[in-house]
C-alpha positions in Angstrom: -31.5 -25.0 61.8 -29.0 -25.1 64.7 -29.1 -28.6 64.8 -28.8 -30.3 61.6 -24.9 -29.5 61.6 -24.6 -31.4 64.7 -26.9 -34.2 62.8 -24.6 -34.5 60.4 -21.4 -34.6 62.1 -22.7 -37.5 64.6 -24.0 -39.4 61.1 -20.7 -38.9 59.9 -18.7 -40.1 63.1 -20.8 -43.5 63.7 -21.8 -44.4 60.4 -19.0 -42.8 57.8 -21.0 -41.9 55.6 -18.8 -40.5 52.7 -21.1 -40.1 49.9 -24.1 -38.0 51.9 -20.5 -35.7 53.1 -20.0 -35.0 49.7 -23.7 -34.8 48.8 -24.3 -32.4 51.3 -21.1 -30.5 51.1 -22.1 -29.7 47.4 -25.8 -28.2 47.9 -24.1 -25.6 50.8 -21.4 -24.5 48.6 -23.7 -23.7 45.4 -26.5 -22.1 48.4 -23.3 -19.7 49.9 -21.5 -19.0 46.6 -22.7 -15.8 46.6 -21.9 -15.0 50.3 -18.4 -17.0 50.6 -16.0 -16.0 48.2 -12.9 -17.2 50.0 -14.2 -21.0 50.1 -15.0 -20.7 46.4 -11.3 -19.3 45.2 -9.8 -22.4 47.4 -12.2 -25.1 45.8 -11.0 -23.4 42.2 -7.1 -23.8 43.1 -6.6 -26.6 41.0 -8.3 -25.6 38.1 -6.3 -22.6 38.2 -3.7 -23.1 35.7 -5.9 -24.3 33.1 -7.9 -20.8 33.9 -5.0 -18.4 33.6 -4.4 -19.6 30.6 -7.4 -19.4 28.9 -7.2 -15.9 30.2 -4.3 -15.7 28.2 -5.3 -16.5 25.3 -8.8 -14.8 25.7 -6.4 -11.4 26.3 -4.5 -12.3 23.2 -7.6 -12.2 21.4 -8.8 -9.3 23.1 -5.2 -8.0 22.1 -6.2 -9.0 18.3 -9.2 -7.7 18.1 -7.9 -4.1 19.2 -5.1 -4.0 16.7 -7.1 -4.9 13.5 -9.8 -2.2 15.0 -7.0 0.2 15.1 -5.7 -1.2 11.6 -9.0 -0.2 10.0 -9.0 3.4 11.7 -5.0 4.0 10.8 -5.8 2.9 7.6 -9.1 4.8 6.6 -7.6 7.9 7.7 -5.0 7.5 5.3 -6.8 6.3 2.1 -9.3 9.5 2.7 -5.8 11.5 2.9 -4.8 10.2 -0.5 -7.7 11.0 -1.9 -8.2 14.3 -0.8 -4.8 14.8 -2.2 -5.3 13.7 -5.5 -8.3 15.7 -5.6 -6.4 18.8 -4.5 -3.8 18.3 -7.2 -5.8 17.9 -10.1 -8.7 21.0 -8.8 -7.0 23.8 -11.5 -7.2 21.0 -14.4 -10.7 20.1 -13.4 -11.9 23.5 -13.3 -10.3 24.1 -16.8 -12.2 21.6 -18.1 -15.6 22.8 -16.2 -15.0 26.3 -17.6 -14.2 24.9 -20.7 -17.6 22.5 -21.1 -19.5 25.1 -20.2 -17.9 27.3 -23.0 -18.4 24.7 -25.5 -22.2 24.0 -24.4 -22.9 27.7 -25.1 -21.5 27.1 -28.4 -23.6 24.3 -29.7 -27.1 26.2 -28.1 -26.2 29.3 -30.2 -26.2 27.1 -33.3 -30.2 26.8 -33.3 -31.8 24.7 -30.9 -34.8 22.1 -32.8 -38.3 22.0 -31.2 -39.2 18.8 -29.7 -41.2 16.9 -32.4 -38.2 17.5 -34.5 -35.1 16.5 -31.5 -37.4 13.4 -30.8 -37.1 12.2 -35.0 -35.4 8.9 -35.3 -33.1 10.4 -38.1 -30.8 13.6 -37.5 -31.5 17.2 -38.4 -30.1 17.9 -41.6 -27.0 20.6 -40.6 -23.8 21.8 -42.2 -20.3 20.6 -41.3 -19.5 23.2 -38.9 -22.6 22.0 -36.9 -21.5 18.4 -37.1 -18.0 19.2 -34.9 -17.7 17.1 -31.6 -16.1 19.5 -28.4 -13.4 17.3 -27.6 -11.1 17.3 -24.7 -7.7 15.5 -24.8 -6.5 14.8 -21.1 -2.8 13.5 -21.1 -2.1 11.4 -18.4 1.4 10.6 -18.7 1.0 7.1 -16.9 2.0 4.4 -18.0 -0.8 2.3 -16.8 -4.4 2.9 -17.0 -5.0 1.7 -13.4 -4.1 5.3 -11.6 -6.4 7.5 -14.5 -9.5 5.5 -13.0 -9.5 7.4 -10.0 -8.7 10.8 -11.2 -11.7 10.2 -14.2 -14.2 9.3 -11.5 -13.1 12.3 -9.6 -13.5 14.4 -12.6 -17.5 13.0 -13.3 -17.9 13.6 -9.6 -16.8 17.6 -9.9 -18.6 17.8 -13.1 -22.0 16.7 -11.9 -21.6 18.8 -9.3 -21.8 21.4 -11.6 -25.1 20.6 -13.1 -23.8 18.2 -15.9 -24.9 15.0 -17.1 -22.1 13.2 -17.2 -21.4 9.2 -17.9 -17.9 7.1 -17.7 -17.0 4.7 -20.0 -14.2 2.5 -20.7 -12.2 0.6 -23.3 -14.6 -2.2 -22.8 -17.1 -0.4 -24.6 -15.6 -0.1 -27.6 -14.7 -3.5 -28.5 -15.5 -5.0 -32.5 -17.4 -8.0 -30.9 -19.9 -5.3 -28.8 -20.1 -2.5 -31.3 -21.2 0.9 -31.3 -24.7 -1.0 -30.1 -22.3 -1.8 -26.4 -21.3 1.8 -25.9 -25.1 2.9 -26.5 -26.7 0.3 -23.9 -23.6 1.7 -21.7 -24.9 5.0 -22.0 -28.7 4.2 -21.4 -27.6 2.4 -18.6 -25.8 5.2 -16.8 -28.6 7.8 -17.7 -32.1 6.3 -17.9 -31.1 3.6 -15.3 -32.3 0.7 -17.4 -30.7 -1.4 -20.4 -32.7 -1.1 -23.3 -32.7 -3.7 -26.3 -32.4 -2.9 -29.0 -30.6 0.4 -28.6 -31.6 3.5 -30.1 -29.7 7.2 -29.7 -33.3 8.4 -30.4 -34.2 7.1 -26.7 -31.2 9.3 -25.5 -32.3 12.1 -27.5 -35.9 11.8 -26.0 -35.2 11.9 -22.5 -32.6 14.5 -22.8 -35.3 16.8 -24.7 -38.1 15.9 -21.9 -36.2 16.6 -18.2 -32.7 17.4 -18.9 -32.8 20.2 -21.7 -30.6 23.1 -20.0 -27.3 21.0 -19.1 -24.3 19.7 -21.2 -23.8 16.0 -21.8 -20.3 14.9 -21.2 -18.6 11.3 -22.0 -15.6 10.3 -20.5 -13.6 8.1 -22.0 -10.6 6.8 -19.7 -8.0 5.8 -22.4 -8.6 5.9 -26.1 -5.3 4.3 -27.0 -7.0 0.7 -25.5 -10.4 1.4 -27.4 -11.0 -0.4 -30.6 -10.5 2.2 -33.5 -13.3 1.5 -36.1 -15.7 1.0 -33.4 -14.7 4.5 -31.5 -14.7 6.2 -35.0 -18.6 5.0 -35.5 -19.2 5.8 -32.4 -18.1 9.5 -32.8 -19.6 9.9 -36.6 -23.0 9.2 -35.0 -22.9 11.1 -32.3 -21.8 14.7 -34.6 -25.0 13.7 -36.3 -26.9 14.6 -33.4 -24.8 16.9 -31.5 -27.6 19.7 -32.4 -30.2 17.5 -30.7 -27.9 15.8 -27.5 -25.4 18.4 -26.9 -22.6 16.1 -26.5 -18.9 16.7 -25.0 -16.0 14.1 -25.5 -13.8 13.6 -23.0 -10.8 11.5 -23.7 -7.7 10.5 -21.6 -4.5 9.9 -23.8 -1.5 8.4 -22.1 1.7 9.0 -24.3 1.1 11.6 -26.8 -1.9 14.2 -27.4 -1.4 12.4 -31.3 -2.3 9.1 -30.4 -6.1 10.0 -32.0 -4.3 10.4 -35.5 -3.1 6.4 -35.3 -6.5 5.2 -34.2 -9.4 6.9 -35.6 -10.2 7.4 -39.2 -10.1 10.4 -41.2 -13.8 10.8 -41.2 -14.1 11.0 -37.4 -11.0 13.0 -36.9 -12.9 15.7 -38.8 -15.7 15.6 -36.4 -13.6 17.0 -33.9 -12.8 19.6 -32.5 -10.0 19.3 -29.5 -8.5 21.2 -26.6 -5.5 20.4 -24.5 -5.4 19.6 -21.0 -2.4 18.2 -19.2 -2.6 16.4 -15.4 -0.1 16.6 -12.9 2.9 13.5 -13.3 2.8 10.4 -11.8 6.5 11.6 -9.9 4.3 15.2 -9.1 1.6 13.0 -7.8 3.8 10.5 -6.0 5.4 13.3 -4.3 2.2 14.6 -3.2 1.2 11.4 -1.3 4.6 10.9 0.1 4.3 14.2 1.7 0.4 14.2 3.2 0.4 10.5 4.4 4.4 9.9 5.3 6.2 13.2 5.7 3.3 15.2 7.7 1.3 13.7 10.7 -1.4 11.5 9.4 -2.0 8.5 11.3 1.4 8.4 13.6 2.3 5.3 11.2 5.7 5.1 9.4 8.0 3.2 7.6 12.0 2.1 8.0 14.9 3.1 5.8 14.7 -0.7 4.1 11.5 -0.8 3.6 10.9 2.8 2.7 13.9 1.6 -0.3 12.0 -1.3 -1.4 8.8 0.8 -2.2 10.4 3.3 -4.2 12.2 0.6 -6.9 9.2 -1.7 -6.5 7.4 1.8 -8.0 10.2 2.6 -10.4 10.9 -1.2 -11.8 7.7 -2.4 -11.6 4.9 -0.8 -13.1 5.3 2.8 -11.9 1.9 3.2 -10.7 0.5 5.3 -7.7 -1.6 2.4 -7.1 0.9 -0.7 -7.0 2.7 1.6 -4.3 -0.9 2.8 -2.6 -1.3 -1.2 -2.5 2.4 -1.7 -0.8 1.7 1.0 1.8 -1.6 -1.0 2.7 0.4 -4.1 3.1 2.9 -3.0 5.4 0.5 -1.1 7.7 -1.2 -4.8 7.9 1.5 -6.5 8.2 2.6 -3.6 11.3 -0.6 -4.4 12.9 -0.5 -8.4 12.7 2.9 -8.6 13.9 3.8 -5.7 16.8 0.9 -6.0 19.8 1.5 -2.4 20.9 0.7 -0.7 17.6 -2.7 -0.7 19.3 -1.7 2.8 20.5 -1.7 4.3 17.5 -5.5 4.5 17.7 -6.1 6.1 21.2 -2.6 8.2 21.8 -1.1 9.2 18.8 -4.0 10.2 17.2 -5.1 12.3 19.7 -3.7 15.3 21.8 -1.0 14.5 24.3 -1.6 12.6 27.6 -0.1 13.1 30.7 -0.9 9.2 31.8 -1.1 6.6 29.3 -3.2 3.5 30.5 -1.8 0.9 29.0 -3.9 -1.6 30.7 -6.7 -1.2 28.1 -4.9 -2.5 25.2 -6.1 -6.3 25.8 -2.9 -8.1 27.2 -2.1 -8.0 31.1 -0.4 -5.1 32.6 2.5 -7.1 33.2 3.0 -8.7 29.5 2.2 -5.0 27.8 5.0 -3.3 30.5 7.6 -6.4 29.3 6.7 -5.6 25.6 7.1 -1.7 25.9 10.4 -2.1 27.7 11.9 -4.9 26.0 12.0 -3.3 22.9 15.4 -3.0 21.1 15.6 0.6 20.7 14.3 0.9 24.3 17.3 -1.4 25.7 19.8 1.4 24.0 18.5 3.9 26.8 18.2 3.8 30.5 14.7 3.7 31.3 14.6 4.1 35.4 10.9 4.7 35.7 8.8 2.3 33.9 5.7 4.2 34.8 2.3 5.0 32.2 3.7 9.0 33.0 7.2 8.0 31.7 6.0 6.2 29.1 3.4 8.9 28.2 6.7 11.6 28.1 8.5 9.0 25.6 5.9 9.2 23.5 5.2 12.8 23.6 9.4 13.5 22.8 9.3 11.0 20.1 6.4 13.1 18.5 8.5 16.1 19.4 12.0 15.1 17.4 9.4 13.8 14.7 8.2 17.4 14.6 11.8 18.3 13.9 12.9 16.2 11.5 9.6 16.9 9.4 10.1 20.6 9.2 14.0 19.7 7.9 12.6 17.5 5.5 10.1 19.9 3.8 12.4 22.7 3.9 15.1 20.4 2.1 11.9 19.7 -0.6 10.8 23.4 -1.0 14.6 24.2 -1.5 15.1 21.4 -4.6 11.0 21.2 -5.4 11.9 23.5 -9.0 15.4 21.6 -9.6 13.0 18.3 -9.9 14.5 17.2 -6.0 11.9 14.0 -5.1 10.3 14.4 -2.0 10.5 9.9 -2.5 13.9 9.8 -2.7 14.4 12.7 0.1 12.4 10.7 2.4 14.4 7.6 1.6 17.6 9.3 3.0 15.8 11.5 5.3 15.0 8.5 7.4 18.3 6.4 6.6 19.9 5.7 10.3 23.1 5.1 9.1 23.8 7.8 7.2 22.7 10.5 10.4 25.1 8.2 12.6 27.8 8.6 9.5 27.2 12.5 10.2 27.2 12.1 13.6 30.1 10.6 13.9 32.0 13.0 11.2 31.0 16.2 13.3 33.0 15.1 16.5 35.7 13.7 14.7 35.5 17.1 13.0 34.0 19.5 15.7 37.7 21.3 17.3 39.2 21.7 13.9 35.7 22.7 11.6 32.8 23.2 13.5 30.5 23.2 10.8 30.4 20.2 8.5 31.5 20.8 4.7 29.1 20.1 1.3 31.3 17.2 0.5 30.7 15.9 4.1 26.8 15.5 3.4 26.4 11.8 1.9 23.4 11.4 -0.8 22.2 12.8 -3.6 19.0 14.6 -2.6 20.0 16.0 0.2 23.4 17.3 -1.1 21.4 18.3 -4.6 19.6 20.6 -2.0 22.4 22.1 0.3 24.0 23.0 -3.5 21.3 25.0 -4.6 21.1 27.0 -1.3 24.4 27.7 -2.3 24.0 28.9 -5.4 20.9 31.3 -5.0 20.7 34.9 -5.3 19.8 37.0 -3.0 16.5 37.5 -4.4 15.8 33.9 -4.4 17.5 33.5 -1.3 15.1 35.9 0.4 11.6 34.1 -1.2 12.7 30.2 0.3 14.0 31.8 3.8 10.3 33.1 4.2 9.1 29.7 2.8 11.3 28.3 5.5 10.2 30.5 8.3 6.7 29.4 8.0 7.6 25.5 7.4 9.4 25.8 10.5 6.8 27.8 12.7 6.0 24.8 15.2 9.3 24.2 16.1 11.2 27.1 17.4 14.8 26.5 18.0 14.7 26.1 13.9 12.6 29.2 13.8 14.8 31.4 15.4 17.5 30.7 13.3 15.9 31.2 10.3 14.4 34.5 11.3 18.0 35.6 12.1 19.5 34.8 8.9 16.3 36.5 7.0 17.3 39.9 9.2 20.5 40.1 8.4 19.1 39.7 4.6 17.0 42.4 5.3 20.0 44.8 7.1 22.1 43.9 3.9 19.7 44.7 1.5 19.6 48.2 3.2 23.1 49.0 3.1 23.2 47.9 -0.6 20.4 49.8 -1.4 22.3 53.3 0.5 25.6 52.9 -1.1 23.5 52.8 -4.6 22.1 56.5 -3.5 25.4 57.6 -2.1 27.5 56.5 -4.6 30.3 59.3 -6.3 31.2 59.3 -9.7 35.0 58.5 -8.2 34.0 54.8 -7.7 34.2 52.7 -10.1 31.0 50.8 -11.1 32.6 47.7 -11.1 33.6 47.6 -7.5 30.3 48.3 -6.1 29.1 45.3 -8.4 31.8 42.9 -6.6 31.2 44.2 -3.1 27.2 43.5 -3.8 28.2 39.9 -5.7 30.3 39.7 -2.0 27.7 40.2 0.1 25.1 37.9 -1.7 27.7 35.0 -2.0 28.2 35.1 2.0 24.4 35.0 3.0 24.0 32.2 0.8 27.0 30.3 2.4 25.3 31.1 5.8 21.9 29.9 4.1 23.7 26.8 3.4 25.6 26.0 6.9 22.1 26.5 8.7 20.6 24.1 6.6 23.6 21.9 7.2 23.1 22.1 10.7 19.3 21.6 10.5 20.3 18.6 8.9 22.7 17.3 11.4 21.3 18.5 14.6 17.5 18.2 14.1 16.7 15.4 11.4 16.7 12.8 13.3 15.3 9.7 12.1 12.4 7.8 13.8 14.7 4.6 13.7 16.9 6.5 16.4 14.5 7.3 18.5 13.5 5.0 21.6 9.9 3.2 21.4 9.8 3.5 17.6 8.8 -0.1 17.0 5.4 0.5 18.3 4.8 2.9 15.7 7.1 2.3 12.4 7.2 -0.8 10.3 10.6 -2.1 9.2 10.7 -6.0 8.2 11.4 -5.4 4.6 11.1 -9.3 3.9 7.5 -10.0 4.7 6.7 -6.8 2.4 8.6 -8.2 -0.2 7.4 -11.9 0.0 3.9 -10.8 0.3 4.2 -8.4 -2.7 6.7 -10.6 -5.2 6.4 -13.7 -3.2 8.4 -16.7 -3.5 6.3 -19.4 -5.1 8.7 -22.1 -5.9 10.1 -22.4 -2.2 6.0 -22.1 -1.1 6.0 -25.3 -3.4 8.9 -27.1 -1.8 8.1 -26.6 1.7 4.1 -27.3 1.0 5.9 -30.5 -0.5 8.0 -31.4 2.0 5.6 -30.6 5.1 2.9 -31.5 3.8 1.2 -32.8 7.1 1.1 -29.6 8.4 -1.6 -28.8 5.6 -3.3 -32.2 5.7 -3.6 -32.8 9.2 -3.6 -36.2 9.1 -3.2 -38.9 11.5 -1.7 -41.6 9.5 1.3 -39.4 8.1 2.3 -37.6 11.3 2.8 -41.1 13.0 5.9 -41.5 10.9 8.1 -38.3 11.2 11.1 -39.2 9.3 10.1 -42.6 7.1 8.0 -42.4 4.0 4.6 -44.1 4.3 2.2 -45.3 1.6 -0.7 -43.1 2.7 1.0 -39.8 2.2 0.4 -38.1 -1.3 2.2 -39.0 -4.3 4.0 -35.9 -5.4 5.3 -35.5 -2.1 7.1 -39.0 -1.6 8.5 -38.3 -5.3 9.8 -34.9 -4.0 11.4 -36.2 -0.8 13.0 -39.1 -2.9 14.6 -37.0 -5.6 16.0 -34.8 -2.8 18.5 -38.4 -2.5 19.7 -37.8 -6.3 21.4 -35.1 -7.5 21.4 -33.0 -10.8 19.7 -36.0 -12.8 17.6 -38.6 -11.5 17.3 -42.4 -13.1 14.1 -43.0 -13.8 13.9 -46.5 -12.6 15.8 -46.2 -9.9 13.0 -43.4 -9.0 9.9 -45.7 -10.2 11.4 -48.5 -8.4 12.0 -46.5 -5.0 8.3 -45.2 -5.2 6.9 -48.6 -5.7 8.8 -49.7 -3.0 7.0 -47.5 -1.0 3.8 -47.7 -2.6 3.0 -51.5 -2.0 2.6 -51.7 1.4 5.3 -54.6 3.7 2.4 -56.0 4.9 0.9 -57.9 1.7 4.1 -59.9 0.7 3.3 -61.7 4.6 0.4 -62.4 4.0 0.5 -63.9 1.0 3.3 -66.1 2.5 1.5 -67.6 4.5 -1.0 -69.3 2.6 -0.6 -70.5 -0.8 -3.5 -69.8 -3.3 -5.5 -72.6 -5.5 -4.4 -73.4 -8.5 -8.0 -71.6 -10.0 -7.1 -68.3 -8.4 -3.6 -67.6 -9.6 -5.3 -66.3 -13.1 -7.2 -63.7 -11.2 -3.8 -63.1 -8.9 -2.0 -62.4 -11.7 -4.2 -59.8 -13.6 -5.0 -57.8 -10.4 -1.3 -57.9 -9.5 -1.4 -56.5 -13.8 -3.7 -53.9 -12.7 -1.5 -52.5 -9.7 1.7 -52.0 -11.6 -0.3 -50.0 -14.2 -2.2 -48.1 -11.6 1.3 -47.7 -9.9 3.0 -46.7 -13.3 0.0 -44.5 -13.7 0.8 -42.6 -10.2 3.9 -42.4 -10.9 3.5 -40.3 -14.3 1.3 -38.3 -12.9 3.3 -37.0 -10.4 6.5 -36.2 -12.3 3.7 -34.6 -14.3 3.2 -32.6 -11.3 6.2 -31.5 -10.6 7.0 -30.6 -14.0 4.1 -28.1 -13.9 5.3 -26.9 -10.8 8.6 -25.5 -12.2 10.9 -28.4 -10.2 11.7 -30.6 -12.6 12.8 -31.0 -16.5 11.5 -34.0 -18.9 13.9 -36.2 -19.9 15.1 -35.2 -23.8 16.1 -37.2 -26.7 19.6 -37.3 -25.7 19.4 -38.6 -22.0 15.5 -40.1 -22.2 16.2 -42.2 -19.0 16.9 -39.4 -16.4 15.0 -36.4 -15.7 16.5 -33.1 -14.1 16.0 -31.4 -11.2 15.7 -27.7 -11.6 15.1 -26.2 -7.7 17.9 -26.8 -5.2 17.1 -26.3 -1.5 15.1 -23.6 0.0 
C-alpha cells in the first residue's frame, strides 16, 4: 500500500496521464468521504450557492408547514370556544324544554296506554279530541337567517338524547308539496330505524317504538316552520295526533319573527291539534356578545384583531346578513389570512399558548436564526422602541409584558361591559373602541395637555359612545348599585393588582360611609329636619359615584392599552383590513380585467410571453378585444374594432407568401371561398368575444339609437 502513491505520481510525471488522475482521484474521495470531511466541504465550494439556496427555500417550506400546523391548532381552539359558548348560553332554555318534554310525556301515558296488538294496527285507536292534541314547543329565534338556528337545534337533539329521548331533526326540506307528507316519513325512518323504507308507513314507526323503545318520549324538531310548506306540515301534524296515543310524539318548532307565524301557515284543522308552549333563545346581539368576549376579549388562542379590521366585521355583521355565522366565517378568514402572510405567527402555537418562558428558541420556527432575528426586530412597532439586547431572554420578556398590558386592558374592558351590560352597552362595539389606537393616543395626548390644570380627565373628554355610555352610568348609580358592580369589579380585576387595589379602596370607603349613614339614622333628634339628613345622604352617594367614575376614567386612560401600541404585536394580531374585505366581498370585475389583461400569467405560454407589449395572433380572443378597447374611450366603433382585431388576427406572414407566387387560374375558385370562410370564422370570433365581455359586466350592446358603437362600462382598475 505504501507504494502505489509513489506509482502513481511517477505515471503521472513521465507519461501525463490526466484521465487515470481524475479516475483515480474519484474512487479515493468516495473510499475517505467518511473519514475527510475538510476535502469534501472544498470539493462542494462551488456548488455552494445553488445549496444555500435550496436551503432557503426548503426552510421556507419548513417555515410554511409550521404556520398552517399552528393555524389549525389556533383555530380549533377557538371554534370549540364558540361552541362551548353557545352551548353555555342556551343550557337554561334547553333544560326548560327537557323539563318541559318530560312533563308532557307523562301527560300522554296517563291518558291510557294500548297493548301491543292494538299500537301495532295500521289504523289509529279511536280517541276523543283532547287525546288527539300534539305537545308543541314554539322556540323563537329572533334571527334573521336560518343558518345560526342549525347549530343551536343540533345542540338541543344532542342534550335531549342525552336525556334518554328519541329525538330526530328535520328541516324545511321535508316539507315540500313535490315530497309530501310521504318525504318527512322516510326522513323519520331514516333517522330512527336506520334504513329508508318504501313505501312509507307510520305503522312501521309505531312498531318499532312499541317493541324496544316503549318508556321514552319521541321528539321532532323542526328548524324553521315559516320556510316549510303549509298544507304539507298541516298533514303532517293531523296524522301524527292520530297516533299520538300509540308514538308519543313532541313537536318542536323554531319560529323566527313572531310566536304567530303558525296562524299564517297551518290550517285551522291542524292548529287545533295543538297544543303550544313558549320558549324564547338568547338574541343574536346577546349571542354575539358572548363570542366576542370568550374568543376576543379573554385569552383564547393569543390571536387578535386591529381597530380596522375589528370595524369591518362588525358592519359586515350589521349590513349584511346579521348572522353569527357570516361573522364566525370572517374571523376564520383573517386568522388564515394572519397565518399565510406574517412568518412569526408560528409562536402562537408553542409560547403564547403555554405558560411563560424564560428563553424563547426561536430557532425552531423553520427559517434561519438570522432571517427569524431580522423579522422579529424589523417589525414596525418594534422600530418605535429601542431594543439593545436582541437576545431569545429579551425577546421572551417582550412577550411576556405584552401578555401583561393585555391582561390590563382586558380587565378595563369587561369592567366597562359589566357596567353598561343592563343599559344594552355591546361588548362589539366596546371592543371596537377598546382597541382603537388613535383614540388612546387622543387621551393620551389630552391628559398632559391637561395634567397641571385637571388631573383627572373630564366625561366630555372620553371620545366614543360605548365607552362614554359606560363612564355615565357609573355616574348615575346609587349607592346600592354602586356597591353590587364595585364587587363585580373587584373580582374582574383580581389578576391584575394595581387595578385591584383601587377598587378595593373605593368599595371601603363605601363600606365606612354606609356606617356613618346608618349611625346618624339611630342618633338622629327630632330637632333635625328630615329633609337635611335626606340631602347630606343624596351628598354622600353622589360623591362616591363621582369617585366611581374618575377611577374608571383612569382605568381607561392608564391601563387600556391597545395591543396596536404595544411593541411585537404583529406577530400576534391581524390588521390588513383589505385582504379581509376582498376575500369576503371581493372585487370581481377588476379580477376580470387584470385576468384579461395578464392573461399569460394564467396561460403560461410560450408564444404570448415572447411579445410583451405587441398583440399577437395566438393569444385569446377576448383578451386582444379588451386591450384594444382600452385605445377608445366611452364608445367604441364597431368597425374600427372588427377591423383592428382582424388586423391582428390574420397573421403578416400570409400576405408574403402569397406574393410571391401567383396561383393557377383553376385555384382562385377554391382561394376565394376559403378566404369566404376566414372572414366568417373571423366575424364569428369577433361576436363571440364582445359576447364575452358583455357577460362579464364590461361592456353595453349597442342600442337602437347608436347601433354602430358599443359602450364601455369598467374604467381602469
Amino acid at each position: 500500500m505504501d507504494s502505489l502513491p509513489s506509482t502513481i505520481d511517477e505515471a503521472f510525471t513521465e507519461n501525463n496521464l490526466q484521465p487515470f488522475f481524475v479516475l483515480q482521484k474519484g474512487s479515493s474521495r468516495k473510499s475517505d468521504r467518511k473519514s475527510s470531511g475538510t476535502r469534501r466541504r472544498i470539493d462542494l465550494s462551488p456548488a455552494s450557492p445553488k445549496n444555500s439556496a435550496s436551503l432557503e427555500d426548503e426552510k421556507e417550506d419548513e417555515n410554511m408547514n409550521l404556520r398552517m400546523e399552528a393555524f389549525e391548532f389556533v383555530w380549533s381552539k377557538i371554534e370549540s370556544t364558540i361552541k362551548g359558548v353557545l352551548r353555555d348560553i342556551n343550557t337554561n332554555v334547553f333544560n326548560e324544554i327537557q323539563t318541559w318534554v318530560h312533563q308532557s310525556f307523562d301527560t300522554i301515558r296517563s291518558l291510557g296506554t294500548p297493548d301491543f296488538p292494538e299500537a301495532t294496527q295500521s289504523f289509529p285507536v279511536i280517541t276523543d279530541a283532547i287525546s288527539r292534541r300534539l305537545f308543541t314547543g314554539l322556540v323563537l329565534t329572533k334571527n334573521m337567517e336560518f343558518v345560526d338556528d342549525l347549530l343551536t337545534f343540533e345542540e338541543l337533539g344532542k342534550h335531549l338524547k342525552s336525556q334518554g329521548c328519541h329525538v330526530a331533526n328535520l328541516s324545511s326540506l321535508d316539507f315540500t308539496a313535490k315530497n309530501g307528507v310521504g318525504g318527512c316519513l322516510r326522513s323519520l325512518l331514516r333517522q330512527f330505524l336506520k334504513s329508508t323504507l318504501d313505501p312509507a308507513d307510520i305503522s312501521i314507526l309505531a312498531s318499532w317504538y312499541r317493541e324496544e323503545n316503549y318508556n321514552n318520549p319521541v321528539v321532532l324538531i323542526i328548524d324553521d316552520i315559516e320556510r316549510c310548506c303549509g298544507s304539507v306540515l298541516s298533514d303532517f301534524i293531523l296524522m301524527l295526533s292520530e297516533w299520538v296515543i300509540k308514538i308519543p310524539v313532541i313537536l318542536i318548532m323554531g319560529v323566527a319573527t313572531t310566536l304567530d307565524a303558525p296562524r299564517n301557515i297551518l290550517t285551522s284543522n291542524a292548529l287545533r291539534c295543538l297544543c303550544p308552549f313558549e320558549f324564547t333563545l338568547e338574541t343574536p346581539a346577546e349571542r354575539m356578545d358572548a363570542v366576542v368576549e370568550a374568543v376576543l376579549v379573554k385569552p383564547c388562542s393569543g390571536f387578535s384583531i386591529g381597530h380596522k379590521v375589528a370595524v369591518f366585521m362588525r358592519n359586515y355583521f350589521v349590513n349584511q346578513d346579521g348572522t353569527l355565522t357570516s361573522f364566525i366565517r370572517a374571523l376564520k378568514i383573517a386568522c388564515t389570512q394572519h397565518f399565510y402572510m406574517e412568518p412569526l405567527s408560528v409562536i402562537l402555537h408553542e409560547f403564547i399558548l403555554e405558560e411563560d418562558n424564560s428563553v424563547l428558541e426561536i430557532e425552531q420556527y423553520g427559517l434561519s436564526p438570522e432571517v427569524m432575528w431580522k423579522q422579529v426586530f424589523d417589525l414596525p412597532s418594534c422600530q418605535r422602541v429601542r431594543v439593545n439586547n436582541r437576545t431569545s431572554e429579551s425577546l421572551a420578556n417582550a412577550f411576556s409584558e405584552l401578555k401583561r398590558l393585555q391582561n390590563q386592558w382586558r380587565a378595563v374592558v369587561l369592567c366597562l361591559y359589566a357596567t353598561g351590560k343592563g343599559e344594552k352597552v355591546r361588548l362589539l362595539d366596546l371592543f371596537c373602541e377598546a382597541i382603537d389606537p388613535d383614540s388612546h393616543n387622543q387621551r393620551e395626548f389630552d391628559s398632559h395637555m391637561k395634567l397641571e390644570k385637571d388631573p383627572v380627565i373630564s366625561p366630555s373628554r372620553i371620545k366614543g359612545g360605548a365607552i362614554c355610555e359606560a363612564v355615565r352610568l357609573v355616574r348615575d348609580l346609587p349607592t346600592t348599585k354602586l356597591g353590587e358592580l364595585l364587587k363585580i369589579w373587584e373580582n374582574l380585576t383580581a389578576d391584575v393588582i394595581e387595578i385591584n387595589d383601587k377598587v378595593k379602596e373605593l368599595l371601603s370607603l363605601l363600606k365606612v360611609d354606609d356606617g356613618k349613614s346608618s349611625k346618624k339614622d339611630l342618633t338622629v333628634t327630632l330637632k333635625r329636619h328630615a329633609s337635611r339628613i335626606q340631602l347630606n345622604i343624596a351628598k354622600d352617594s353622589k360623591s362616591l359615584s363621582d369617585k366611581a367614575a374618575k377611577l374608571i376614567e383612569c382605568m381607561v386612560r392608564d391601563y387600556m392599552l391597545p395591543i396596536e401600541c404595544i411593541p411585537f404585536h404583529e406577530i400576534f394580531c391581524f390588521k390588513d383590513v383589505d385582504k379581509l374585505r376582498l376575500a369576503l366581498i371581493g372585487d370581481p370585475r377588476r379580477r376580470i380585467q387584470v385576468d384579461l389583461l395578464e392573461f399569460q400569467k394564467l396561460l403560461c405560454c410560450s408564444c404570448c410571453t415572447r411579445g410583451s407589449s405587441g398583440l399577437l395572433p395566438s393569444m385569446h380572443d377576448t383578451s386582444i378585444m379588451y386591450k384594444l378597447a382600452q385605445e377608445h374611450g366611452d364608445l367604441i366603433n364597431l368597425h374600427d374594432w372588427y377591423q383592428s382585431f382582424k388586423s391582428i388576427i390574420l397573421c403578416p406572414s400570409s400576405s408574403k407568401k402569397k406574393s410571391r407566387q401567383s396561383p393557377l387560374p383553376k385555384k382562385r375558385k377554391g382561394i376565394k371561398e376559403s378566404e369566404n370562410q376566414s372572414e366568417a370564422s373571423i366575424q364569428a370570433r369577433f361576436c363571440r368575444a364582445v359576447t364575452e365581455l358583455q357577460i362579464t359586466g364590461l361592456l353595453r350592446m349597442p342600442s337602437k339609437r347608436r347601433p354602430d358603437f358599443a359602450q364601455r362600462v369598467a374604467f381602469g382598475l
